[in-house]
C-alpha positions as CSV (number, residue, x, y, z in Angstrom):
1,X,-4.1,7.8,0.9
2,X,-6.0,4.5,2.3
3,X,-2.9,2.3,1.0
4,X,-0.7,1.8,4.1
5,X,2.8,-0.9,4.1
6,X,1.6,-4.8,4.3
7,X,-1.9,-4.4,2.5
8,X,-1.8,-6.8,-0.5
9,X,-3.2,-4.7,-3.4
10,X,-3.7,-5.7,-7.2
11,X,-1.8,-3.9,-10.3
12,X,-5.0,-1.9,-12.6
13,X,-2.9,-1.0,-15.4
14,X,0.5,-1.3,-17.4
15,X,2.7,-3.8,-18.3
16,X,2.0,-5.9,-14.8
17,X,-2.0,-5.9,-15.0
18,X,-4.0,-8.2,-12.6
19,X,-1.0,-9.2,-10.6
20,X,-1.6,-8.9,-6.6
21,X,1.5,-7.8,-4.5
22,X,2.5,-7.1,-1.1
23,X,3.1,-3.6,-0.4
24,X,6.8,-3.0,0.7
25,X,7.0,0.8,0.6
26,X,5.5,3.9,0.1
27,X,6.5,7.3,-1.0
28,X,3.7,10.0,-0.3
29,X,5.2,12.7,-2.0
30,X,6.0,11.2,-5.2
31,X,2.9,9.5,-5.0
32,X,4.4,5.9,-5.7
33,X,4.6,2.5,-4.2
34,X,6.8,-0.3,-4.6
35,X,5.0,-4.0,-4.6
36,X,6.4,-6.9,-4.1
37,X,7.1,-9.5,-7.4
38,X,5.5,-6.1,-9.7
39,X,7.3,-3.9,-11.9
40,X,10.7,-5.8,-11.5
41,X,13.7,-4.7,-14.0
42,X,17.3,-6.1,-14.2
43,X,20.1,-3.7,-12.7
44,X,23.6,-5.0,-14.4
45,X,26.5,-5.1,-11.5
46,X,30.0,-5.3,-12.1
47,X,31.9,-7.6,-10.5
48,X,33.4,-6.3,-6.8
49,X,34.1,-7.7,-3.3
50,X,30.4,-7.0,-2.5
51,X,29.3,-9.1,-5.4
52,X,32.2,-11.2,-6.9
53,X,29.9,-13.1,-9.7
54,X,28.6,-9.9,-11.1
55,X,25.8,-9.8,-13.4
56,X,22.4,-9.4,-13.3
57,X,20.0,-8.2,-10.2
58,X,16.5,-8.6,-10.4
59,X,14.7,-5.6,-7.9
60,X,11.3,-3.7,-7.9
61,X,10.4,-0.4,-9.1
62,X,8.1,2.0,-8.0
63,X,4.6,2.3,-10.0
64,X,2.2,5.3,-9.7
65,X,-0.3,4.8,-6.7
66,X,-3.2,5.4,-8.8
67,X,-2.2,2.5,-10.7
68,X,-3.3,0.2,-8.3
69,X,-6.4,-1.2,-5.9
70,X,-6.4,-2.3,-2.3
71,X,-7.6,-6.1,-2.3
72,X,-10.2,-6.6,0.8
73,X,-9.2,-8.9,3.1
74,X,-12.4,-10.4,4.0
75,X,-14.5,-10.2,0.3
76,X,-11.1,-10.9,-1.4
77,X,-11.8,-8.4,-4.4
78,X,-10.4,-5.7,-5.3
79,X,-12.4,-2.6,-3.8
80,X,-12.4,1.2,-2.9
81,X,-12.5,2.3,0.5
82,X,-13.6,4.9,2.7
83,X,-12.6,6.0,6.0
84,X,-15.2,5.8,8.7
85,X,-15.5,7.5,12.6
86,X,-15.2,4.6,15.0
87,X,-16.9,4.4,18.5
88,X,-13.7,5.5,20.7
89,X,-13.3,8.3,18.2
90,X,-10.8,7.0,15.8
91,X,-11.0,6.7,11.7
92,X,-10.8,2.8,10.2
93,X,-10.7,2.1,6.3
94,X,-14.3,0.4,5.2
95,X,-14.5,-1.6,2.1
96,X,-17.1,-0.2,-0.3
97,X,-18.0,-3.5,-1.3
98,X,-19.2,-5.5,1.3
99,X,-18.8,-2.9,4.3
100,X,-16.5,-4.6,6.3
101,X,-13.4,-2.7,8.5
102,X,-9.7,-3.2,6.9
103,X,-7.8,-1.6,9.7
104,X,-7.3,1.6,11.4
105,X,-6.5,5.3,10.1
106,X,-4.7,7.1,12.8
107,X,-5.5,6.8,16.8
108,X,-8.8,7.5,18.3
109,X,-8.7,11.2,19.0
110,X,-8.8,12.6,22.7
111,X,-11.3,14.1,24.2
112,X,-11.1,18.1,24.3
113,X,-11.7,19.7,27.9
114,X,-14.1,22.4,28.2
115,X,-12.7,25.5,28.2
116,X,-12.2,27.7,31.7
117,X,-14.3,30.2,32.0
């Protein structure tokens, strides 16, 4: 999964299509994200000492992660990405569109000793 919390992706299908959000969390083993401002439903709450007016909450559900696109932060368009070997040895998401880095995958790896003989 090259989606990772704080990446601002865009909505491809459903009910919320072409809207851009702010990712606020992810759940890898359902496969779902929720996005900020997308997918929002009203929760009806009684009235109680935590919330004396009652009535309706607005809140975010989650949506499929295949339902959505990471939006490149330099070419500003939606885009695909690929992971790519760094220098020191570490991975870094690369837009497919104009090439450029997003950000890192994981930590550069270390280098293995040779083994004793």
């Amino acid at each position: 999964m090259h989606i990772k919390i704080g990446d601002t992706v865009e909505v491809i299908t459903g009910d919320d299509r072409g809207q851009r959000g702010r990712v606020l969390s992810i759940d890898r083993g359902e496969g779902k994200i929720i996005v900020e401002a997308v997918n929002r439903v009203y929760k009806h709450v009684r009235r109680s000492q935590r919330n004396p007016q009652g009535g309706r909450l607005s809140k975010e559900m989650p949506i499929q992660i295949s339902n959505v696109l990471l939006v490149c932060p330099s070419c500003n368009a939606r885009t695909r990405t690929h992971s790519q070997l760094t220098a020191d040895g570490g991975k870094e998401r690369v837009c497919k569109k104009c090439g450029r880095g997003i950000g890192s995958l994981g930590p550069p790896r270390r280098k293995m000793k040779p083994a004793k003989t």
